[in-house]
C-alpha positions in Angstrom: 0.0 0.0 0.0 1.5 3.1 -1.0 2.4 6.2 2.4 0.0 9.2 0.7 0.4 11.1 4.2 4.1 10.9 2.9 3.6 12.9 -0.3 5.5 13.4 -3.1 4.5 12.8 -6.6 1.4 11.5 -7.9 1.5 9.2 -11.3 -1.2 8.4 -13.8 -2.6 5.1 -12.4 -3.3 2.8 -15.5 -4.1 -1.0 -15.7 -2.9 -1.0 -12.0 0.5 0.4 -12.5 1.5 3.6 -11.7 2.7 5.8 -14.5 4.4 9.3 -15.7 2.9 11.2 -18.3 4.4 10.3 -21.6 5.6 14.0 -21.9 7.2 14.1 -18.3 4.7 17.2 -17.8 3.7 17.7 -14.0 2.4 20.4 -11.9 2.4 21.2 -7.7 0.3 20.4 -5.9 0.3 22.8 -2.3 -0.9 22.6 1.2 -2.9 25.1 1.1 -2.5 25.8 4.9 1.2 27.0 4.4 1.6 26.8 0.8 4.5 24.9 0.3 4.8 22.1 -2.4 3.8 19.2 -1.0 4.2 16.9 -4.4 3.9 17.2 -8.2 1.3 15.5 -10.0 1.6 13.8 -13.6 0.3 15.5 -16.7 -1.8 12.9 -19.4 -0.7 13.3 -23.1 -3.0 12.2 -25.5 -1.1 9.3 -25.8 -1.7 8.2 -22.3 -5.4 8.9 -22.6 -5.0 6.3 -25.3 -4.1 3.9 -23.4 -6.3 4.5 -20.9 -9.1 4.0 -22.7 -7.8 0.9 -24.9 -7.3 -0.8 -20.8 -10.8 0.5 -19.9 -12.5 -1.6 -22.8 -10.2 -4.8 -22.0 -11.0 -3.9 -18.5 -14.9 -3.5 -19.2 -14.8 -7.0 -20.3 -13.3 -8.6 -17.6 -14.9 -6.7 -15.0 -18.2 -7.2 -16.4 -17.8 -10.9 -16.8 -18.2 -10.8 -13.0 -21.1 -12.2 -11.4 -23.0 -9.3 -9.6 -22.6 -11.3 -6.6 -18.6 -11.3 -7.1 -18.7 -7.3 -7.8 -20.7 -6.9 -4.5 -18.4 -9.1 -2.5 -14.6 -7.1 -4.1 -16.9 -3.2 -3.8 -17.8 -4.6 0.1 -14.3 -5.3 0.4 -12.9 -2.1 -0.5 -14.9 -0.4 1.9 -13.2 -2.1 4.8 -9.6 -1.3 3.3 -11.0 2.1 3.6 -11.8 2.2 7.1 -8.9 0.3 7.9 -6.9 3.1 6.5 -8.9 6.1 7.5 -5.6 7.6 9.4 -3.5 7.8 6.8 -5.8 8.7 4.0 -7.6 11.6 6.0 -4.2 12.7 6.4 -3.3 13.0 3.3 -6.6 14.8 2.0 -5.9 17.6 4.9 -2.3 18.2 3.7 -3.7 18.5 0.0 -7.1 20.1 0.6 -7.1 21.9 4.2 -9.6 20.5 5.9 -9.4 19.6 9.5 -8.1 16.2 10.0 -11.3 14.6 11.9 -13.6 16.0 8.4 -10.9 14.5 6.2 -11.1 11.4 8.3 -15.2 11.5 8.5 -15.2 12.1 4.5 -13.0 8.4 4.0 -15.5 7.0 6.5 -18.6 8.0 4.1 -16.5 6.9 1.2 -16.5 3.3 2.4 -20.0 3.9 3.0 -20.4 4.8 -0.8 -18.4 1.7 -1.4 -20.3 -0.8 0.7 -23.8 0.3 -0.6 -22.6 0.2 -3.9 -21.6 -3.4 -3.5 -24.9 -4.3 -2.2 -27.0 -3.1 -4.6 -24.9 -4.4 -7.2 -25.7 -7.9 -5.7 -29.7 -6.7 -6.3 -29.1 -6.9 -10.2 -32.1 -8.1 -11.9 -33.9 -9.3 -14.8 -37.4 -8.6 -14.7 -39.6 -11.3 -16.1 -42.8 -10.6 -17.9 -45.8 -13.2 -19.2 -46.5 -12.1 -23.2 -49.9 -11.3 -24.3 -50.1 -14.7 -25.6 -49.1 -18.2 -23.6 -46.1 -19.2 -25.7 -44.7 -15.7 -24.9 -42.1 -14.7 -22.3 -40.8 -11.2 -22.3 -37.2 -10.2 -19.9 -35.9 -6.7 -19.1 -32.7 -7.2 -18.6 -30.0 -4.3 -17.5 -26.4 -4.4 -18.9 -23.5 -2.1 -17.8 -23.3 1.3 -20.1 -19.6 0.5 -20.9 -17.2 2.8 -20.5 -17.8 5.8 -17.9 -15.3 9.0 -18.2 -15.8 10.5 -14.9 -14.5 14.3 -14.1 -14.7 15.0 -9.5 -13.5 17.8 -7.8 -11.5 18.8 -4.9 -13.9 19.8 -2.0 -14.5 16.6 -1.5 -11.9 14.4 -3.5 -12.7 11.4 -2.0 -16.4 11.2 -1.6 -17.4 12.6 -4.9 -15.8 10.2 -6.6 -16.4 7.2 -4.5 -20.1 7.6 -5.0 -19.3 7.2 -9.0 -17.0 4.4 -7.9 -19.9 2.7 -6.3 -22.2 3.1 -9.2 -20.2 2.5 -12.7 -19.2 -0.7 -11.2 -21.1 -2.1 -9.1 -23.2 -2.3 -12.4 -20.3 -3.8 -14.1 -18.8 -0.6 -15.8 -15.2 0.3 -16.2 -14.0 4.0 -15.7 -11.7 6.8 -16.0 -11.5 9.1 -13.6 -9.9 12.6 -14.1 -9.6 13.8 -10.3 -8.7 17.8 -9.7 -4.7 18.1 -10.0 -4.9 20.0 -6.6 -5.7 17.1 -4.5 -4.3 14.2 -6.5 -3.7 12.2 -3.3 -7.6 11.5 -2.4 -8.3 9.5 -5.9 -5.0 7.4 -6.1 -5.9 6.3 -2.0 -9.4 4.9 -2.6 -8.3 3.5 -6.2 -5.7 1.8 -4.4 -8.4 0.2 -2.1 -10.5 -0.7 -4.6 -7.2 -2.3 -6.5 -6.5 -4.8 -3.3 -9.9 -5.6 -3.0 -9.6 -7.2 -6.3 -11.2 -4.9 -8.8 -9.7 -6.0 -12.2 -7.2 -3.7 -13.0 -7.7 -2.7 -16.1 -11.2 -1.6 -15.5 -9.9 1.5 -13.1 -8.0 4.6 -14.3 -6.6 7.2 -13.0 -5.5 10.5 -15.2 -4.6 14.1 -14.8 -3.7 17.2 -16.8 -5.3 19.9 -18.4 -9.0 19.9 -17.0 -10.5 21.3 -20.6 -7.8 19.1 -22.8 -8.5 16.1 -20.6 -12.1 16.5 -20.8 -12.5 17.9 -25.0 -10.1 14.5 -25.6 -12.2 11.7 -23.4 -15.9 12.9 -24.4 -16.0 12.3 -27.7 -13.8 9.7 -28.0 -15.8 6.2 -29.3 -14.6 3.5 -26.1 -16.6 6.3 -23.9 -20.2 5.7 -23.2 -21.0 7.5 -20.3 -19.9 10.2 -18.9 -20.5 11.7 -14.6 -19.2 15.0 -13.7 -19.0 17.2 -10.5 -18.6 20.6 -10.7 -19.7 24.3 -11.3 -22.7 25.1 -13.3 -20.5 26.8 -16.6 -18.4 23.8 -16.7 -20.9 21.4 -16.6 -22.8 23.0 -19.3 -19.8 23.0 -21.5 -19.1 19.2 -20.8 -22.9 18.9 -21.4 -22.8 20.8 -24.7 -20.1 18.5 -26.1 -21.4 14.9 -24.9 -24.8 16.2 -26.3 -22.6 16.4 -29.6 -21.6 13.0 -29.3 -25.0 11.4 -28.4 -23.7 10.8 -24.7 -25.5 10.5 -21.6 -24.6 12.1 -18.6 -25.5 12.9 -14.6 -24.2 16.2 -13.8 -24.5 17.5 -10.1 -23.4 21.2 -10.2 -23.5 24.4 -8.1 -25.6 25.7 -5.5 -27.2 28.6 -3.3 -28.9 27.2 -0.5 -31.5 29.6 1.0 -32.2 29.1 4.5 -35.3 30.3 5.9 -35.7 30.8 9.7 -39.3 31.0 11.2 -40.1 33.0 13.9 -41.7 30.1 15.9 -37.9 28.8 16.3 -35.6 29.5 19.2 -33.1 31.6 17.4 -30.2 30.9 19.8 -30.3 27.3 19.5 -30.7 27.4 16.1 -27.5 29.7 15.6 -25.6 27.1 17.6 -26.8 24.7 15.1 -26.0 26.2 12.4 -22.4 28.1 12.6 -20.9 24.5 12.3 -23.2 23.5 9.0 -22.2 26.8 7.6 -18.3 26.9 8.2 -17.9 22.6 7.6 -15.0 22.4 4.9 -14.7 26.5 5.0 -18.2 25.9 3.4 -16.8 24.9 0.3 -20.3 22.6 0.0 -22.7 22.9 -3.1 -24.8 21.9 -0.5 -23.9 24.5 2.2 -26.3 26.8 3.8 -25.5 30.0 2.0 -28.1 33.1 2.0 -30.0 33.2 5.4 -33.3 34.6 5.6 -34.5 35.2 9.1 -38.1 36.6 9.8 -38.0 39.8 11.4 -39.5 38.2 14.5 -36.5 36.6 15.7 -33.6 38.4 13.1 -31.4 40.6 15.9 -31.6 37.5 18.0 -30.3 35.1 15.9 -27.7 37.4 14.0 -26.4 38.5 17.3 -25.9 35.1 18.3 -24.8 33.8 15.2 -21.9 36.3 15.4 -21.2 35.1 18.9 -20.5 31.5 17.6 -18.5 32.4 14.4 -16.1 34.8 16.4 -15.7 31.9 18.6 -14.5 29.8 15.6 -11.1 28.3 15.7 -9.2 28.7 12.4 -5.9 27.4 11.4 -4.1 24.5 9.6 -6.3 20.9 9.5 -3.9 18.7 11.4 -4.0 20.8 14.9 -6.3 19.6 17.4 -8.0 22.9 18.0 -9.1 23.6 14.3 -12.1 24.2 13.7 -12.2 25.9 10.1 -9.2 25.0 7.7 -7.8 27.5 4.9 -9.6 27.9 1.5 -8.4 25.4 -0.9 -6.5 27.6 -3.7 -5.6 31.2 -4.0 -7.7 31.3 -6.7 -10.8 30.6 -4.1 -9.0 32.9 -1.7 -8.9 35.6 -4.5 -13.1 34.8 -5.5 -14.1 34.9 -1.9 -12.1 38.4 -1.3 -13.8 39.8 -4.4 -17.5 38.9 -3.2 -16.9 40.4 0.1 -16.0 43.5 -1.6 -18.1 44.0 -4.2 -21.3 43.7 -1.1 -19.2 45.9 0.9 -19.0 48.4 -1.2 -23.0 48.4 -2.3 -23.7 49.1 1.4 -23.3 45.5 3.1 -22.6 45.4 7.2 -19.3 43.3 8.0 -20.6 41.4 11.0 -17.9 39.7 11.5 -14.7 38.7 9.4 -14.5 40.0 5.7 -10.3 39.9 5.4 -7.8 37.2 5.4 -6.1 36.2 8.4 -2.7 36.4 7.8 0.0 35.9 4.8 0.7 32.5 4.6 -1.6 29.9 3.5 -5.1 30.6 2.0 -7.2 31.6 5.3 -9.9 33.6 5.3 -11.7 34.5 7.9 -15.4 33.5 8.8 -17.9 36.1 7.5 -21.1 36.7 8.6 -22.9 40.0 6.5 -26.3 41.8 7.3 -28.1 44.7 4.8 -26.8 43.1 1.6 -28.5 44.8 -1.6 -30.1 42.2 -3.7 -28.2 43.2 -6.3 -24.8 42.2 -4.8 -23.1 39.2 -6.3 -22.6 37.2 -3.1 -26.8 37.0 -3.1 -26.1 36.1 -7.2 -23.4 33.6 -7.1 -22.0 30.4 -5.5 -19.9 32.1 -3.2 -18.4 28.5 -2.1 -16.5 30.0 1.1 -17.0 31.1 4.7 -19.6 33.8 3.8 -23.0 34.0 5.8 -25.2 36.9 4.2 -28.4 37.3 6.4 -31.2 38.2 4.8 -34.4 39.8 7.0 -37.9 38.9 5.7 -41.8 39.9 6.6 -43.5 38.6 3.4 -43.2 34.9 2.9 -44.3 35.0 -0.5 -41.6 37.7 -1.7 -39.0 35.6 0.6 -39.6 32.0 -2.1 -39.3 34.8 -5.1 -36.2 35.7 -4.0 -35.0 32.2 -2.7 -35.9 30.7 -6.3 -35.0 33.5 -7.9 -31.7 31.7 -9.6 -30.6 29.5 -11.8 -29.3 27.3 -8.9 -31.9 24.7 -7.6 -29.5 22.4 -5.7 -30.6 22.2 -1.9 -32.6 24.1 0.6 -33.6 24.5 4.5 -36.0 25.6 6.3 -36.9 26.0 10.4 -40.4 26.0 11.7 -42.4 24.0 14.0 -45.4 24.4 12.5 -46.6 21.7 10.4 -48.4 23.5 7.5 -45.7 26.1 6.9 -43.5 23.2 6.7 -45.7 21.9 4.4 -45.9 24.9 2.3 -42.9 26.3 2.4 -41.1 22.7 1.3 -43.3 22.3 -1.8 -42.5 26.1 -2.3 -38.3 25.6 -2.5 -37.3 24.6 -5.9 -34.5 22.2 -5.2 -33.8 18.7 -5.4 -32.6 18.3 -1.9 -35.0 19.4 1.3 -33.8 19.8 5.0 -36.9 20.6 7.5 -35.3 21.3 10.7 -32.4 19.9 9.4 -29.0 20.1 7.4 -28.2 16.5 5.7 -25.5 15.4 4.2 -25.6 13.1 1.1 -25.1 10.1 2.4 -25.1 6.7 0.1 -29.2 5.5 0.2 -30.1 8.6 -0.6 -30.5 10.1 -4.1 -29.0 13.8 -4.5 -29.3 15.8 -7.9 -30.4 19.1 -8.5 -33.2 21.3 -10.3 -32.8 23.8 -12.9 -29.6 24.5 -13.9 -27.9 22.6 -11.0 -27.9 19.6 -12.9 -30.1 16.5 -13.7 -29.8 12.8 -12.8 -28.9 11.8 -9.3 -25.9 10.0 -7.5 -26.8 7.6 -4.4 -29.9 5.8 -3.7 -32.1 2.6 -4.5 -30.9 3.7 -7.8 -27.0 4.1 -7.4 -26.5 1.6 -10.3 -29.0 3.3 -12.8 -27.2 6.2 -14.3 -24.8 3.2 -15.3 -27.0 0.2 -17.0 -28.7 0.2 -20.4 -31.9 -1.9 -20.7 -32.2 -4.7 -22.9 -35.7 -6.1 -23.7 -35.9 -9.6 -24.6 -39.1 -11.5 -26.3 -39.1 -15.4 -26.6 -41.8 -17.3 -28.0 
């Protein structure tokens, strides 16, 4: 088993062998708690994508062949490598991503989760049997793995997000290529490595990095690909979108999000600030599922944003593998820079600075949490993903004008509300347009539950009864 907490650099993982890119090209990857180089990962040339994909079909075979029963029994497997490993591999995400070491270590426990359910419902394969509309006829539905899956995950969480499409392309028989984010390389190679001693064929796993857009423009149209999964932002996912559509492709694509929040003013306020500081500031809030524009009624407003101050001043930010943190850095500079630029722009439309609103420090990408009051509606940070430790709170009277504003985007991803009464529950829940609901509550994607989004925040869903569907064809056979 390879030492990821001991970094250094990352290779193409193809056929089960670990590789450099063809050209020698490589990139750094940093900690993004001090910034220093922490490794270099491998760039893919075209001719490595080749490969790649000549092992994946090879590999589809092979896998595929497999009894259901088998996959189920090698996915299972996996899961408890996983766990076993949990230390080392948590470690290794918080020295590439930031996060604090018990998250990092929490996210490789939910990967195995992904894993294990994935390897039981690949065990629940069927062929569904049918009586003809005459006796001598007999009719079978029978699902097939979709072939080959190019998969594209990102690096809030590395590990998660792709384990989930692990779990589906082959539990249902599939080979894949995954193209992780160069920034945390280490995340990928650690659960393919799992999946690898748990006996998955070889050849039906790769691993590739490079140039996202090269990567991506080379692997989507190319014939051994028949499916294709990716996690991301909205404008990429539409331009990945745009060019499977050219190729007659399918795809799931679970994008961005702006989660409203609404507050009730038959809720305790304080309690529910205590609740909610740590859903807002998990992973620096770089969630597309994070709570992210807060609308409090009146009612209750100066107590809960007094409160909800309190608690995020309280936060405890610094590097992921101390104790004491409680909010790691920002993953990139580039984040660092996007975050900066939405605090400004609402700053300078009028915005109140609660709290935060400036980095903390010179070294690494921290950022301090940042809860605002009195933002314009016309302000970005109420327009955009802000991804970050931002907490804009929003005051509200008229419910009606509150859902206008809360659908008002092109996001349609997730949203919460807080009330104890049962018909504004009710009301308010058929009134969100988003795929995922919390009442009372903040989930996280966990494996038996389908996630996908409304509206331009994608469209098919990862997780669930249905984990395996996004990944099988249907075959309908008559016999007389």
């Amino acid at each position: 088993m390879k030492d990821f907490a001991n970094m250094s650099n990352f290779r193409l993982l193809i056929d089960g062998q670990e590789r450099e890119g063809s050209t020698g090209l490589c990139e750094d990857v940093f900690n993004p708690a001090t910034g220093q180089v922490i490794g270099a990962v491998a760039h893919a040339s075209t001719a490595d994508l080749d490969l790649a994909l000549s092992t994946a079909v090879r590999g589809l075979s092979e896998w595929s062949a497999k009894t259901p029963w088998e996959r189920g029994a090698i996915l299972k497997k996996s899961a408890d490598l996983l766990r076993a490993r949990k230390h080392e591999l948590g470690l290794a995400m918080t020295l590439e991503q930031g996060k604090p070491l018990r998250e990092a270590m929490a996210e490789v426990d939910r990967s195995a989760d992904f894993m294990e359910w994935g390897g039981e419902q690949a065990r629940r394969v069927v062929a569904e049997g049918l009586i003809g509309r005459d006796p001598a006829n007999r009719i079978t539905i029978e699902r097939h793995p979709i072939g080959v899956v190019a998969a594209f995950t990102p690096w809030n969480f590395p590990m998660a997000l792709a384990a989930k499409k692990f779990a589906g392309a082959l539990g249902a028989g599939c080979a894949i290529i995954c193209k992780p984010s160069e920034e945390t390389p280490a995340s990928v190679l650690g659960l393919v490595r799992a999946l690898l001693d748990a006996g998955v064929t070889p050849a039906a796993i790769g691993v590739v990095f490079g140039v996202p857009s090269e990567v991506s423009s080379y692997l989507i149209p190319a014939p051994e690909i028949s499916k294709i999964t990716f996690t991301g932002s909205i404008p990429v996912g539409k331009l990945l979108a745009a060019a499977a559509g050219k190729a007659m492709k399918p795809v799931t694509m679970e994008l961005g999000g702006h989660a409203p929040v609404v507050v009730c003013k038959d809720t305790d306020p304080e309690a529910l600030a205590d609740y909610l500081v740590p859903k807002k500031f998990f992973n620096a809030g770089q969630i597309c599922i994070c709570p992210t524009r807060f609308f409090v009624e009146s009612e209750v407003h100066d107590r809960f944003v007094e409160r909800f101050v309190e608690n995020t001043k309280q936060l405890r930010v610094g590097d992921g593998t101390l104790d004491e943190t409680q909010m790691g850095p920002l993953a990139s500079p580039k984040r660092l820079e996007a975050i900066s630029a939405l605090v400004e722009d609402a700053r300078a439309r009028g915005a109140a600075i609660l709290t935060g609103g400036e980095r903390i420090g010179n070294i690494g990408n921290f950022y301090a949490p940042t809860v605002l009051k009195n933002v314009p509606a016309e302000a970005r940070i109420l327009r955009e993903e802000p991804f970050g430790p931002l907490a804009p709170i929003i005051r509200f009277d008229d419910e009606a004008e509150m859902l206008r504003q809360a659908n008002g985007l092109e996001y349609g991803l997730s949203g919460y509300l807080f009330t104890n009464d049962a018909k504004r529950q009710r009301r308010l829940s058929d009134g969100l347009q988003v795929g995922t609901i919390g009442i009372n509550d903040i989930p996280t994607h966990i494996p038996e539950v389908p996630l996908g989004g409304w509206k331009d925040s994608g469209y098919g869903t990862e997780g669930g009864q249905t984990i395996l569907g996004p990944y099988q064809k249907t075959k309908f056979v008559s016999q007389r």
